[in-house]
NUDONU-336105 format. One record per residue: residue in one letter; x, y, z of N, C-alpha, C in turn. Coordinates in steps of 0.1 Angstrom, whole numbers, plus 2048, in hexadecimal, padded with zeros to 3 digits. Example, Ala and Ser with C-alpha at 12.3 -4.5 7.8 and 13.67 -1.06 7.14 Angstrom:
A8847C784E87B7D384E8847DF84E;S8807EA8478897F584788180084F;
***
This chain:
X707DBD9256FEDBF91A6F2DC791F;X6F1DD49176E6DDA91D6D8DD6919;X6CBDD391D6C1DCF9156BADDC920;X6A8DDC91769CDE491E69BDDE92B;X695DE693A695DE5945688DDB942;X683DCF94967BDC7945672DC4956;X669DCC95565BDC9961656DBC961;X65ADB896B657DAA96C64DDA897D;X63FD9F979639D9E987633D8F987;X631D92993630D8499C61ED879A2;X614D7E99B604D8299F5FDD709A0;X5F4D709AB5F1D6E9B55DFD6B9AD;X5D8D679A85CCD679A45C3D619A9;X5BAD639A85ADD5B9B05AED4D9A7;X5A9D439A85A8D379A759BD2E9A7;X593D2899F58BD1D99E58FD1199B;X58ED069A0592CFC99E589CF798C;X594CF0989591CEE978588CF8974;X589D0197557DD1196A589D16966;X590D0F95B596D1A951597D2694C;X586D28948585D33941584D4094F;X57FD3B95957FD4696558AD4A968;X593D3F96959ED3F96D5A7D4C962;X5A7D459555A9D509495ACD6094D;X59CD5C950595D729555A2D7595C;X59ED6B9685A8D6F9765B7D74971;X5BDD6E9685CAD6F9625CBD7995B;X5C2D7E9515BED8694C5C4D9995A;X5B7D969625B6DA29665C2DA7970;X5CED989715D5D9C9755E2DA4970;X5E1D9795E5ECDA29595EADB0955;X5DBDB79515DADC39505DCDCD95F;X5DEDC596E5E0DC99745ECDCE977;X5F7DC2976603DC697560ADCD96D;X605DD196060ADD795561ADD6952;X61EDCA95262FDC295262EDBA948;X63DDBD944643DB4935640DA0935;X643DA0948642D8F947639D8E957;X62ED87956625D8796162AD74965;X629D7497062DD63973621D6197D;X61AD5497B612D5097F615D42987;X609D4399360BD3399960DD25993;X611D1799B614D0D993605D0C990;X600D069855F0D009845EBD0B986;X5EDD179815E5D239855D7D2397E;X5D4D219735C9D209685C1D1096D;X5C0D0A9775BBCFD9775B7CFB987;X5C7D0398E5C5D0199A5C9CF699E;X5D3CF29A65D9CE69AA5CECDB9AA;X5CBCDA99E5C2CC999F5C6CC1996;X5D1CB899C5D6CAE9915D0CA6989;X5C1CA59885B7C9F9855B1CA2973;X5B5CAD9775B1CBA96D5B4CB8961;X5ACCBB9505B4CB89485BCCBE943;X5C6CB69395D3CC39315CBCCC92C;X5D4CD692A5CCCE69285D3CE2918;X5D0CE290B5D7CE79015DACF48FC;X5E7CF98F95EAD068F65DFD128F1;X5DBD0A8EB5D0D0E8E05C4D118E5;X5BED0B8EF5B1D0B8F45ADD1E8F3;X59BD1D8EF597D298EF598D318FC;X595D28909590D2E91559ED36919;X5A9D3690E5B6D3F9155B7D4A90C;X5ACD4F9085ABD5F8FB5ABD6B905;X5A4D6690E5A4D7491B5B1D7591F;X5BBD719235C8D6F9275CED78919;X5CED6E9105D4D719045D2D7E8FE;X5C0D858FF5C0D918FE5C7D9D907;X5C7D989175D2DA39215DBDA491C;X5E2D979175F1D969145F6DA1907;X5E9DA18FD5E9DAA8F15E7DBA8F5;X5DEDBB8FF5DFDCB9015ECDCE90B;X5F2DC99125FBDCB91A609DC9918;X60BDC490C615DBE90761ADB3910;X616DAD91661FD9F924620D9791C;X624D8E927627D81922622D7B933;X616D6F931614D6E93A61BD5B93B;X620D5994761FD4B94D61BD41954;X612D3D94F604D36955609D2A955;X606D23961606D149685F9D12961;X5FDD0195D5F1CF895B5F6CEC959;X5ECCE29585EFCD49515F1CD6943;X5F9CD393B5FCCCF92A5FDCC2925;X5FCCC391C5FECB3914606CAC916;X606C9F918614C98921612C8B926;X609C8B932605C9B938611C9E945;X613CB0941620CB194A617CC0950;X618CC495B61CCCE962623CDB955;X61ACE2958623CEC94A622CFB951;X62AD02949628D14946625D1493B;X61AD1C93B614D2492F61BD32929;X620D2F921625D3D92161BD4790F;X614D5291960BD5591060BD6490D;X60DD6590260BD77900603D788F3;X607D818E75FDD868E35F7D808D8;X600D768D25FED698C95F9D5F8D0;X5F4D5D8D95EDD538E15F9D4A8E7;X5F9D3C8F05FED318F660AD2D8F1;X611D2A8FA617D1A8F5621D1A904;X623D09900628D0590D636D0890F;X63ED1091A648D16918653D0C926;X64AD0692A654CFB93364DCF093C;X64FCE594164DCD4943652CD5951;X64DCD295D652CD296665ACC7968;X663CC896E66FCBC96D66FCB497B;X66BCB998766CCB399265DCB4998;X65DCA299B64ACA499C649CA19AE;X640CA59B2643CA09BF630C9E9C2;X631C999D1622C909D4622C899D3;X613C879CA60EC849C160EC809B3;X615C8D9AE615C929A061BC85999;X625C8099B629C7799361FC6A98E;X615C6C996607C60992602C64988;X604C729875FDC7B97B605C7B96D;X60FC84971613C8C966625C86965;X629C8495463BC8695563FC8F959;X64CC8B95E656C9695F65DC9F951;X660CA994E661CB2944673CAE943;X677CAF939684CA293968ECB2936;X68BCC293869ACCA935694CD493A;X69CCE194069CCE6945695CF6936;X68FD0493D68AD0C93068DD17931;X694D20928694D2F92A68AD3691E;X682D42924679D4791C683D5991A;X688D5A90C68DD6690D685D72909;X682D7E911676D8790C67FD9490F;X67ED9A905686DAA904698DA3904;X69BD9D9046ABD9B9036B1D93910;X6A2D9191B6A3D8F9276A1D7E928;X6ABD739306A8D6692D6A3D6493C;X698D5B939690D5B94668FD4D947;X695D46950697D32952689D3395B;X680D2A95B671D2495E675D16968;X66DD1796F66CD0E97A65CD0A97F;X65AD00988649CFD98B654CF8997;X64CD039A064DCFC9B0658CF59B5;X655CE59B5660CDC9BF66ACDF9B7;X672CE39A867ACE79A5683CEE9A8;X67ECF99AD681D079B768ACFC9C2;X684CF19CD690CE69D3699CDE9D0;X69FCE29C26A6CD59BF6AFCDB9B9;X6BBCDE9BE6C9CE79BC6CACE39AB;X6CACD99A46CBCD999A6C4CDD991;X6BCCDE9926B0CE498A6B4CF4985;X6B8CF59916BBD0998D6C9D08989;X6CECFC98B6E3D009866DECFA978;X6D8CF69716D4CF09636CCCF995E;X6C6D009676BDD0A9586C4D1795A;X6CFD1C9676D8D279666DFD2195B;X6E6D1295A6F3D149516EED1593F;X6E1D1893E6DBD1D9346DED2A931;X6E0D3393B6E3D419396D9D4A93A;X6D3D4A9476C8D5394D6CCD60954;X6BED689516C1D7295C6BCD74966;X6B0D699656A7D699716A0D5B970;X697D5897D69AD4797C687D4D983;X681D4A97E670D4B97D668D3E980;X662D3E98B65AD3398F64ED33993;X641D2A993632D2C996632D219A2;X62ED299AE62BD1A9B961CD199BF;X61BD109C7614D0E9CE617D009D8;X614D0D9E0618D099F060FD0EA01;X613D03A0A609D07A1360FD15A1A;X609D1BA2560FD24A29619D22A36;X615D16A3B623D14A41630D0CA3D;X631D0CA2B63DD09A29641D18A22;X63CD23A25643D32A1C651D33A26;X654D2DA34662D2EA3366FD25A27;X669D1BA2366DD12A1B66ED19A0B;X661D23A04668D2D9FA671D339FC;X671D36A08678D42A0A688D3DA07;X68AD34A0E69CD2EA0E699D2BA03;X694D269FA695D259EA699D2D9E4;X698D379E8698D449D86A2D469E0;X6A8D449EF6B3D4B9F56C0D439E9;X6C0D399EE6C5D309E86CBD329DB;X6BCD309D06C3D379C36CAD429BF;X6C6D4E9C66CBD599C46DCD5A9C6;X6DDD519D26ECD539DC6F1D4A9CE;X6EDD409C96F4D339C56F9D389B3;X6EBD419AA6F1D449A36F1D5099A;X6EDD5A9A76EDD6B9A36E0D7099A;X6DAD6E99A6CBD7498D6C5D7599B;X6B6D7A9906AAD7E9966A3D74998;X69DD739A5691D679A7682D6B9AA;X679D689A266ED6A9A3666D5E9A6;X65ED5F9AF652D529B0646D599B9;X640D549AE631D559AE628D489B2;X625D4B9BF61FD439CB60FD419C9;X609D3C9CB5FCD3A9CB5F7D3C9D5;X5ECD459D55E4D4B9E25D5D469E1;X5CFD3C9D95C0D399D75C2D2B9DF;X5B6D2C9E95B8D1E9EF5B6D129E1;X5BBD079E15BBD019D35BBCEE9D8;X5BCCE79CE5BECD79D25C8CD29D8;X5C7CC79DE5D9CBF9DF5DACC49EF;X5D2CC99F05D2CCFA065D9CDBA06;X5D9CE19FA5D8CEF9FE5D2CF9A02;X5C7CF8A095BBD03A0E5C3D0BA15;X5D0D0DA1A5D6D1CA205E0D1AA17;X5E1D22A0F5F0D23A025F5D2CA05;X603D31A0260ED38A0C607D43A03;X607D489F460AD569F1618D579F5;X618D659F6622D739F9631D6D9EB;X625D6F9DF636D6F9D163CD7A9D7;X64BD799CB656D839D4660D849C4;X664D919C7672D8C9BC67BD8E9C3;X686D899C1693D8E9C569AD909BD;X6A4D9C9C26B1DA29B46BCD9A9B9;X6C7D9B9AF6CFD909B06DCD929BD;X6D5D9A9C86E0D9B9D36D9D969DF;X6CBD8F9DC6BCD8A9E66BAD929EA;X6B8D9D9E66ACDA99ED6A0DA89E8;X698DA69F268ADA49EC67FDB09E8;X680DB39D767EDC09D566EDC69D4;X665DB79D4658DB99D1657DA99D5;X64ADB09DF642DA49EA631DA79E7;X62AD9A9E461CD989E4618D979F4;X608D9A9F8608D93A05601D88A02;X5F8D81A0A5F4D72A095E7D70A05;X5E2D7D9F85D2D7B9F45D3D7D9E5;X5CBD759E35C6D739D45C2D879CE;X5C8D849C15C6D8F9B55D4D979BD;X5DBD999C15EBD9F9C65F2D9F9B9;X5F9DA89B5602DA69AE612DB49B4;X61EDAB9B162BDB49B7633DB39AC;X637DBD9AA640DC199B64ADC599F;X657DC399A666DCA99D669DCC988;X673DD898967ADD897C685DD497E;X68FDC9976695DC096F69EDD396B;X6A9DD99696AFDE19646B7DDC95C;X6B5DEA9536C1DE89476CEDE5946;X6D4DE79526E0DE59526E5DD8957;X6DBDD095C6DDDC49636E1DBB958;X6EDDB09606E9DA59506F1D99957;X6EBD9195F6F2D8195F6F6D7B958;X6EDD7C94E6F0D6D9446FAD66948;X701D58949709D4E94870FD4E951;X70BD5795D70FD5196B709D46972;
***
């Protein structure tokens, strides 16, 4: 099936702990940075890993800055936050504003004192392209990715945060999926020191095409963004 080549990046933002609206900006200047169809952002990117923090509602004003990039740029951005639940969520936001486009399903820490587990796996389809959503500990849990591939993806999209001495531990992740069920893997790592004992967060997002070549690499600082194009001729689905 041929669809449009679809620019897809992986960005890295500065971070304040619970400042939404800064946070917003920050998201903001990255999707006009990247100038791509689908921007993927860290877990808790708009809040900052603070489990503490309240649900963000879809709707909230402090995400019009976001909402306005998303309208000049055409994106679709993927913003980590807390949502109503309260679960671990993606924001998935472009030019009509919010809505929550997936529940994270595997909680780890902490988190479970906090937040439910998200009870099914999500694909977001943008240009003809199906894109399965993940948060973090997901990305370790073989099933997670064989349940939202056997949805019929072409790429399996994730927001983490992690310290820097587990980025060998990304790394066999996305090896993993790639080998296990042929798509693209994108994850977008968090580089803002943040809560939960992350004061050294790995960074370095990465995509990989679906033979694990790693075609676009962030390094390990806040406002980075790495873009690869998704080509027309590619097409997983239902592998």
């Amino acid at each position: 099936m041929s669809r449009v080549p679809l620019l897809l990046a992986v960005a890295q933002p500065e971070c304040v702990s619970f400042d939404v609206a800064a946070n917003a900006l920050a998201h903001a200047a990255l999707v006009r940075r990247a100038g791509a169809r689908a921007v993927v952002f860290p877990e808790l990117s708009l809040t900052g890993y603070e489990l503490d923090a309240p649900p963000l509602a879809a709707d909230d004003a402090r995400l019009a800055p976001l909402v306005e990039a998303c309208a000049e740029t055409g994106s679709v951005a993927l913003a980590g936050a807390p949502v109503p639940g309260p679960h671990i969520g993606t924001l998935a936001v472009d030019s009509t504003g919010a809505r929550v486009a997936y529940r994270k399903m595997w909680l780890g820490g902490a988190e479970p004192d906090r937040f439910a587990p998200g009870t099914e796996p999500a694909v977001l389809a943008v240009d003809g392209w199906r894109l399965g959503l993940a948060i973090c500990k997901d990305t370790g849990v073989p099933r997670h990715a064989a349940d939202t591939a056997a949805l019929g993806i072409d790429a399996y999209l994730a927001g983490l945060v992690d310290t820097a001495a587990d980025r060998p531990i990304q790394e066999e992740r996305a090896r993993r999926i790639v080998a296990d069920h042929r798509v693209w893997v994108a994850f977008a790592s968090c580089a803002a020191p943040t809560g939960g004992g992350f004061a050294d967060p790995a960074g370095r997002s990465s995509i990989r095409d679906p033979d694990g070549v790693v075609v676009a690499r962030a390094g390990t600082g806040t406002g980075e963004v790495a873009t690869a194009t998704l080509p027309s001729a590619a097409c997983s689905r239902g592998i």
